[in-house]
C-alpha positions in Angstrom: -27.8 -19.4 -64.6 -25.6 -18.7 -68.1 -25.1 -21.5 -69.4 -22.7 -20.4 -72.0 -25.0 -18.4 -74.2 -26.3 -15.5 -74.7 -28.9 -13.9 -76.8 -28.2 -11.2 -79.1 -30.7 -8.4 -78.8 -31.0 -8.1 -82.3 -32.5 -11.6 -82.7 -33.3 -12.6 -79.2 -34.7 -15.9 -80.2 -31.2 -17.4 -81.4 -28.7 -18.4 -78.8 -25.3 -17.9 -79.5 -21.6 -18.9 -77.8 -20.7 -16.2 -76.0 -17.7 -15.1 -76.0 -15.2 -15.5 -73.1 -12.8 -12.4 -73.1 -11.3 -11.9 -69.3 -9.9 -7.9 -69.7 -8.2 -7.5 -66.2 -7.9 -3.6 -65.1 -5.7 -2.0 -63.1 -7.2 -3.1 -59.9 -6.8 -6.3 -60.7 -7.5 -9.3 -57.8 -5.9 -12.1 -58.3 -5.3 -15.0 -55.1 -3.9 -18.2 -54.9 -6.2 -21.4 -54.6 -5.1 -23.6 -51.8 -6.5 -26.3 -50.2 -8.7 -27.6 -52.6 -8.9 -31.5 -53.2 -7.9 -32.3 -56.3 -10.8 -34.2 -57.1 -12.7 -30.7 -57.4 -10.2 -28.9 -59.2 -12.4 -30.0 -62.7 -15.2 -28.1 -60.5 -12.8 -25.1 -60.4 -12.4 -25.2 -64.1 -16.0 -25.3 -65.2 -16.6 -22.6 -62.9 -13.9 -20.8 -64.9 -15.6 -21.7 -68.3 -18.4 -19.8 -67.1 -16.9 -16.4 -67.2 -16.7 -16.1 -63.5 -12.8 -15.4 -63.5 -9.5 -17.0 -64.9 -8.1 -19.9 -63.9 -3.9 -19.8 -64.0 -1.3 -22.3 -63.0 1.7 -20.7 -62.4 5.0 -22.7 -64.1 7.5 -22.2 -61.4 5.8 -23.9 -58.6 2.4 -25.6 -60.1 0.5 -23.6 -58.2 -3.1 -22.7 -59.1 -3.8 -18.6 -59.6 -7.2 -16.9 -59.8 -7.6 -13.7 -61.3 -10.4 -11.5 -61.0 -11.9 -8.1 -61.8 -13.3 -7.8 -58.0 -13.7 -9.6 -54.5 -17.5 -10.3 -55.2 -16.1 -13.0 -58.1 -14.1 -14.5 -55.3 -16.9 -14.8 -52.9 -19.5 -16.4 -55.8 -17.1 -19.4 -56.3 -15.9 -19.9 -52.9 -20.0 -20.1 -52.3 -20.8 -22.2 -55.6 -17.9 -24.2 -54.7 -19.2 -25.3 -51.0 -22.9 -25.3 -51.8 -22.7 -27.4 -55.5 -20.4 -29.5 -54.7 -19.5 -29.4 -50.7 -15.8 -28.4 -51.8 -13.9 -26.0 -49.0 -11.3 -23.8 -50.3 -9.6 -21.0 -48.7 -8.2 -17.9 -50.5 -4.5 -16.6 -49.7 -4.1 -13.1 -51.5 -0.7 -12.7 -53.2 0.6 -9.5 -54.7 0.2 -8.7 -58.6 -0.2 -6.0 -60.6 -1.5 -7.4 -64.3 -2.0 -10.8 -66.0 -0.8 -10.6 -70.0 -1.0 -13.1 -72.6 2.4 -13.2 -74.1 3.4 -14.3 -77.8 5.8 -13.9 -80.5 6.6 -14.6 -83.7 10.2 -15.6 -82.9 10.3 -18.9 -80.6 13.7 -17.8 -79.3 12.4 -14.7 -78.1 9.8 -16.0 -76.2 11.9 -19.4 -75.0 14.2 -16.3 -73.4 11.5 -14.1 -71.9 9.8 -17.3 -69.9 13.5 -18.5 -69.2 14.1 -14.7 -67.6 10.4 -14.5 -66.0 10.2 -17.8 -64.7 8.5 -17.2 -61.6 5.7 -15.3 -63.3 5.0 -17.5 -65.9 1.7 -19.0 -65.9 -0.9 -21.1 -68.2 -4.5 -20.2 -68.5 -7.1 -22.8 -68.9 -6.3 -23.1 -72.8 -2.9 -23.3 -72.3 -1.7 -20.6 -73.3 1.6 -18.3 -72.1 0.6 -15.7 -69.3 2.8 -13.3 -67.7 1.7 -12.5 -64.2 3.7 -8.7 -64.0 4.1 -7.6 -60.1 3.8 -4.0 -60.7 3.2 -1.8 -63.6 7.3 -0.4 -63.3 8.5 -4.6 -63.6 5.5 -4.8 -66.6 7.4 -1.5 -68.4 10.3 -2.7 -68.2 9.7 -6.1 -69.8 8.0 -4.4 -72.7 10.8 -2.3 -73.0 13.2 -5.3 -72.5 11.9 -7.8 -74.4 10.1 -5.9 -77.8 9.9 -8.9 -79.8 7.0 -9.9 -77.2 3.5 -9.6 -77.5 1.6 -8.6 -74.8 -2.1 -8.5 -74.4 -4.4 -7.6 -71.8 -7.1 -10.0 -73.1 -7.6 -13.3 -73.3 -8.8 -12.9 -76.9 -6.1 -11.5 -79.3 
């Protein structure tokens, strides 16, 4: 399985990093992890370094959020999870609409959005600010509301 390379077809005898760039589309599918013992959850997060979805933790309630472009991803770890390392999990589906990165040049700005957003504020495995919008109409309105923020629809900006 990937290992976290690739080979470029140009030169297929050098591997390179590849590139980890999670672009979620309209049907986005995220669910919440629950019951998972915490001595997997650093099985949860390699599984996320390989590419196989994003890995969120909401800021409001600590809760752990994975996003994904489709159910199959969902089925893959729940099955690498049980068979590689005899974790259970079980998947509770929760309604959102789009995951953005979110940044700005002025700290205030973006102190004031999270403050305003709470509940949909999330960190992805590197840290970094996420806004989990509930529908496209609440994810208009914040660009509208707040247009000192950045929002970007990949995880590489």
């Amino acid at each position: 399985h990937d290992h976290g390379t690739r080979r470029h077809v140009d030169s297929p005898q050098r591997n390179v990093p590849a590139r980890r760039s999670f672009i979620f589309p309209t049907e986005d599918k995220f669910v919440l992890l629950r019951h998972l013992l915490c001595s997997h959850s650093s099985r949860v997060i390699q599984l996320m370094g390989e590419g196989v979805a994003q890995l969120f933790t909401n800021q409001f309630n600590g809760r752990k959020i994975i996003g994904t472009v489709g159910q199959l991803q969902f089925e893959v770890i729940q099955y690498r999870l049980l068979h590689e390392y005899g974790a259970q999990c079980r998947w509770e589906p929760i309604s959102l609409y789009k995951a953005c990165w979110i940044e700005s040049d002025k700290p205030e700005a973006l102190e004031a959005f999270k403050k305003r957003k709470s509940q949909y504020i999330a960190k992805d495995i590197e840290g970094r600010d996420v806004y989990l919008a509930d529908s496209g109409y609440v994810l208009s309105m914040a660009q509208q509301d707040f247009p000192d923020i950045r929002f970007h629809f990949t995880s590489e900006f």
